[in-house]
C-alpha positions as CSV (number, residue, x, y, z in Angstrom):
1,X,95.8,-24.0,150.3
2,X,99.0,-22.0,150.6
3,X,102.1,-23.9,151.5
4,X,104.4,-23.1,154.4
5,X,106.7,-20.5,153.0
6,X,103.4,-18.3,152.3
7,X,102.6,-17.7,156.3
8,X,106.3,-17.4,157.3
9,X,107.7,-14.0,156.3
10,X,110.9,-13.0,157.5
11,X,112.1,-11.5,160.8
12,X,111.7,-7.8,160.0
13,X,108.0,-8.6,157.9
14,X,106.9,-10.3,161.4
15,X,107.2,-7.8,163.6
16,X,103.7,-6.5,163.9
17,X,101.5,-9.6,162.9
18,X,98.3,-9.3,160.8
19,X,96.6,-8.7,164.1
20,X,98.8,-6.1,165.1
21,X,100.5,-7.4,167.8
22,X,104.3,-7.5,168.3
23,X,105.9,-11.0,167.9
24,X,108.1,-11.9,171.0
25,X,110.8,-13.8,168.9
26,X,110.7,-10.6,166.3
27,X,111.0,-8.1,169.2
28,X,114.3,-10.0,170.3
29,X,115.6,-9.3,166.8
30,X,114.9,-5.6,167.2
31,X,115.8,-5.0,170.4
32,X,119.4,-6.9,169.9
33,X,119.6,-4.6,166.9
34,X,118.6,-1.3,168.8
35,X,121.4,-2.3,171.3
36,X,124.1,-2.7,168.4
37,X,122.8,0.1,166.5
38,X,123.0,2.5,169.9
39,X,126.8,1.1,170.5
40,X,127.5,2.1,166.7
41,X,126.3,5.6,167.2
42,X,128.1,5.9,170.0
43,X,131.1,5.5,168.6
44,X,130.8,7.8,165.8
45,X,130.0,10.3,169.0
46,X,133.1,9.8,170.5
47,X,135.0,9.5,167.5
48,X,133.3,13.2,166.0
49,X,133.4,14.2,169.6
50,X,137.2,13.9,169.6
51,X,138.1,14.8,165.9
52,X,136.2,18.3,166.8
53,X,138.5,18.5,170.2
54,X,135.7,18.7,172.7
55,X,135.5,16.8,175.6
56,X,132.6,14.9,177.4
57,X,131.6,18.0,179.3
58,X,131.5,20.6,176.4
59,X,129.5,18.2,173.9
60,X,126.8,18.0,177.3
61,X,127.1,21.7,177.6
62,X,126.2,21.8,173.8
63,X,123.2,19.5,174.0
64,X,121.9,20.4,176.8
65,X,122.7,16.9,178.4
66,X,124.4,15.9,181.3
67,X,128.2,14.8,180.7
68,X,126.7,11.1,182.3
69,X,125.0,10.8,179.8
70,X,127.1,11.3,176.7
71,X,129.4,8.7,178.5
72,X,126.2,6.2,178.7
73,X,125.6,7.0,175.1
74,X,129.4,7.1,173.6
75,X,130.3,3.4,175.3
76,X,126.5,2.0,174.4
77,X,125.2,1.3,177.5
78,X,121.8,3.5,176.5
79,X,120.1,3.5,174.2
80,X,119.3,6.4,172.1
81,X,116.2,8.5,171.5
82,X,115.4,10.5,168.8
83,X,115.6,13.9,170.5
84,X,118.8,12.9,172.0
85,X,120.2,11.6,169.3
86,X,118.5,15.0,167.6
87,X,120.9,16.9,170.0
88,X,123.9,15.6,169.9
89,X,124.1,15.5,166.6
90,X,123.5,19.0,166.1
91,X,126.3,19.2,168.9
92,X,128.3,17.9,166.6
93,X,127.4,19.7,163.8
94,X,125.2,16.9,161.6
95,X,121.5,15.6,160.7
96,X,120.6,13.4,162.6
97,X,120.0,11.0,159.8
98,X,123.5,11.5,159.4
99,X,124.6,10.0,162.8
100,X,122.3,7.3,162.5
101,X,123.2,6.4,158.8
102,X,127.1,6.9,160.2
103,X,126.6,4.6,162.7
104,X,124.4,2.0,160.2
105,X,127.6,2.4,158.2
106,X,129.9,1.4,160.6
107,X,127.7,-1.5,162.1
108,X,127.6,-2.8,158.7
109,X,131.4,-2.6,158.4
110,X,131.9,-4.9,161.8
111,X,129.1,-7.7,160.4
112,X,131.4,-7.6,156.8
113,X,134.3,-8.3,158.9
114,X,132.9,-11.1,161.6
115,X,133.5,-14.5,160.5
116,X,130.4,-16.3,159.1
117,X,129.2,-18.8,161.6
118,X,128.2,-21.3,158.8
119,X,131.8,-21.8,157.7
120,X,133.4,-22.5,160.8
């Protein structure tokens, strides 16, 4: 008989269960991430946004996006889809895997520097 460990995989493995179906505790895992993730990136928009001199309204102009909604995307309050993420970063002149993997980066770089709950 397997033991307990064997049917409880970790957060990411449980996401789609053997049946297919989303778990609802998983997808709050995900979606918090997708929030952070989408903040990150929009940071490294504004922050490449700015280093290249534009403002709000020439990046929109660029990617063929309204200037609303590079603000909604640069302060994190929506999140991204690939195409859009697809266009502004070619707006800014990268991959896209590059904006993403810039903005992975930088998330990673505020966890390294929060406090670890467990010690306090």
């Amino acid at each position: 008989m397997p033991d307990e460990t064997d049917r409880n995989p970790g957060p990411v493995e449980t996401i789609v269960s053997w049946t297919g179906q989303a778990s609802f505790s998983t997808l709050g895992f995900v979606e918090r991430f997708g929030l952070e993730l989408s903040a990150a990136v929009g940071e490294v928009v504004r922050d490449r946004r700015h280093e290249q001199g534009m403002t709000m309204e020439d990046l929109a102009a660029h990617a063929g996006l309204h200037r609303t909604s590079i603000g909604l995307v640069e302060r994190g309050e929506r999140k991204l889809t690939i195409a859009t993420a697809a266009q502004i970063a070619r707006s800014l002149g990268l991959a896209t895997s590059e904006l993403i993997s810039l903005g992975e980066q930088r998330l990673a770089r505020e966890d390294a520097r929060e406090p670890d709950a467990a010690q306090s």
